[in-house]
C-alpha positions in Angstrom: 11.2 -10.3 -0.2 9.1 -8.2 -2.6 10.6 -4.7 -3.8 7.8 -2.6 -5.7 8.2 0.5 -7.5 9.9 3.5 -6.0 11.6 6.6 -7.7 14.3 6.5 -10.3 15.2 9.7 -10.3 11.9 11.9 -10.4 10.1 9.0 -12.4 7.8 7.0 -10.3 8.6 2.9 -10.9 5.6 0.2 -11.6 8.9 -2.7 -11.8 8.6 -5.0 -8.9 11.4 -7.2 -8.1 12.1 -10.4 -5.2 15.4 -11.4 -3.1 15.5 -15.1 -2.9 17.5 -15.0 0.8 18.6 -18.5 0.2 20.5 -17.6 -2.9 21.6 -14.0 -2.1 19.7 -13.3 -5.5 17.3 -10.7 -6.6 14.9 -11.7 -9.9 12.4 -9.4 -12.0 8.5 -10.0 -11.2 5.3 -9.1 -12.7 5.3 -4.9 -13.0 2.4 -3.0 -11.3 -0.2 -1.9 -12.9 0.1 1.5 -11.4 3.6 3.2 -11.5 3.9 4.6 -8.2 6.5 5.9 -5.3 6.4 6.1 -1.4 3.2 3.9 -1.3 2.7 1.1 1.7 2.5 -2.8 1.0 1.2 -5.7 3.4 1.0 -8.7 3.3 -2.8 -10.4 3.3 -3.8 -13.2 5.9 -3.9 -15.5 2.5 -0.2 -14.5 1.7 -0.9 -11.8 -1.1 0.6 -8.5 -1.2 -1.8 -5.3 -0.9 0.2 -1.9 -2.2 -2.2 1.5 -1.5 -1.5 4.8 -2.9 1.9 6.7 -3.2 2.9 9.2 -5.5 2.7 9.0 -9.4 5.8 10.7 -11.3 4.5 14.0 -10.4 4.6 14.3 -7.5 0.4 14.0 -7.0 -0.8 11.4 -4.2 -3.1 8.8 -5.5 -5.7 6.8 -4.6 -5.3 3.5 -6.8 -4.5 -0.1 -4.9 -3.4 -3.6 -5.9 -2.7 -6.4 -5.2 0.2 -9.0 -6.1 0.2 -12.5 -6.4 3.1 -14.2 -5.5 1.6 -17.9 -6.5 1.4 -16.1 -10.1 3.6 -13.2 -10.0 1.2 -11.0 -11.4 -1.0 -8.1 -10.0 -4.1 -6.8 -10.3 -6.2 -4.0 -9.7 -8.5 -3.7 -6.6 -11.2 -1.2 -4.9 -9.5 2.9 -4.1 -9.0 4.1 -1.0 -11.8 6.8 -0.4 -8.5 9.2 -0.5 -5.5 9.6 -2.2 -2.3 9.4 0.3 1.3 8.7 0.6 3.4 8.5 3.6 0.5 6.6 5.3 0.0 3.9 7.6 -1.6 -0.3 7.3 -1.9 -2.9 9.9 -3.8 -6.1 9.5 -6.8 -6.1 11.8 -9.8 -8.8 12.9 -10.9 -10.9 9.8 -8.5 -10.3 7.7 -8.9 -7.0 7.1 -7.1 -4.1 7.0 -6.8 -0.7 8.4 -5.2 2.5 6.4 -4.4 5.4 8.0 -3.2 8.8 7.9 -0.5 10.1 5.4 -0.4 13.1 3.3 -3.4 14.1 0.7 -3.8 16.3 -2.1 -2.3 19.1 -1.8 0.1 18.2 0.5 -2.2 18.0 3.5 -1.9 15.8 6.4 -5.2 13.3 6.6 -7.2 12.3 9.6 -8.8 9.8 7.9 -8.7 6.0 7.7 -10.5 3.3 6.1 -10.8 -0.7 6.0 -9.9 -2.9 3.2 -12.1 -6.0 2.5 -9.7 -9.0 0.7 -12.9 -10.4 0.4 -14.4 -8.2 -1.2 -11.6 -5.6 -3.0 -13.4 -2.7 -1.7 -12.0 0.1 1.0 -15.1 1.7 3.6 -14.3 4.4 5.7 -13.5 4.3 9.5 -13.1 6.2 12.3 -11.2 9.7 12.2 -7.6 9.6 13.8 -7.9 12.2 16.6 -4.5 14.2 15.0 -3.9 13.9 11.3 -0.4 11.7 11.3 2.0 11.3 8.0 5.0 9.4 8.2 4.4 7.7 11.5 4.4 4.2 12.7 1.7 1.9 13.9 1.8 -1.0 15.5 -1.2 -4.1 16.2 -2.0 -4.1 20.2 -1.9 -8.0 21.3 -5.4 -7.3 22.3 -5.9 -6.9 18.5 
């Protein structure tokens, strides 16, 4: 299980650590490359971790995305999101990709918008509108995909 960033207080965390269940031990990974809090992690099709947006230590929502290697324990940057959000949604959809949604933008205001990642080619392109504009909500894949 991979733990990334988070607050400590009101300072927004790039650490990343991983629970071995086997052992009942937790050891230190690669950091981010982006300190950030309350952002949204999946893992790929190819078993690499995506992390999108969050909050930086002030507070701001931000745009910025990565991705971690477990193979390596490193990360590296990929493509923004076409917005800056926290509190926002991801699920894995046909080919591999991957659908963000919702959460809060600048300013504190709820977004309507969502986009699809490309792992293939690190780049985000925006999707259809969300008929309400959703933060902190769940989503869940349809068998029907």
């Amino acid at each position: 299980i991979l733990i990334s960033g988070g607050w400590n207080g009101s300072v927004a965390l790039s650490s990343a650590e991983i629970y071995d269940p086997a052992t009942g031990a937790w050891s230190a990974t690669g950091s981010m490359t982006t300190a950030r809090a309350e952002h949204r992690d999946i893992v790929l099709y190819d078993g690499r971790i995506l992390v999108t947006g969050g909050r930086d230590s002030s507070g701001n929502p931000i745009a910025t995305t990565e991705i971690y290697n477990p193979a390596t324990g490193t990360w590296s940057a990929t493509g923004s999101m076409g917005a800056a959000r926290s509190a926002h949604r991801m699920e894995r959809v046909g080919a591999g990709k991957v659908l963000v949604m919702g959460g809060f933008g600048t300013g504190g205001t709820e977004l309507a918008s969502a986009e699809l990642f490309n792992p293939a080619t690190g780049t985000f392109t925006p999707t259809g509108a969300l008929t309400a504009a959703p933060a902190q909500h769940s989503a869940a894949l349809l068998q029907t995909g």
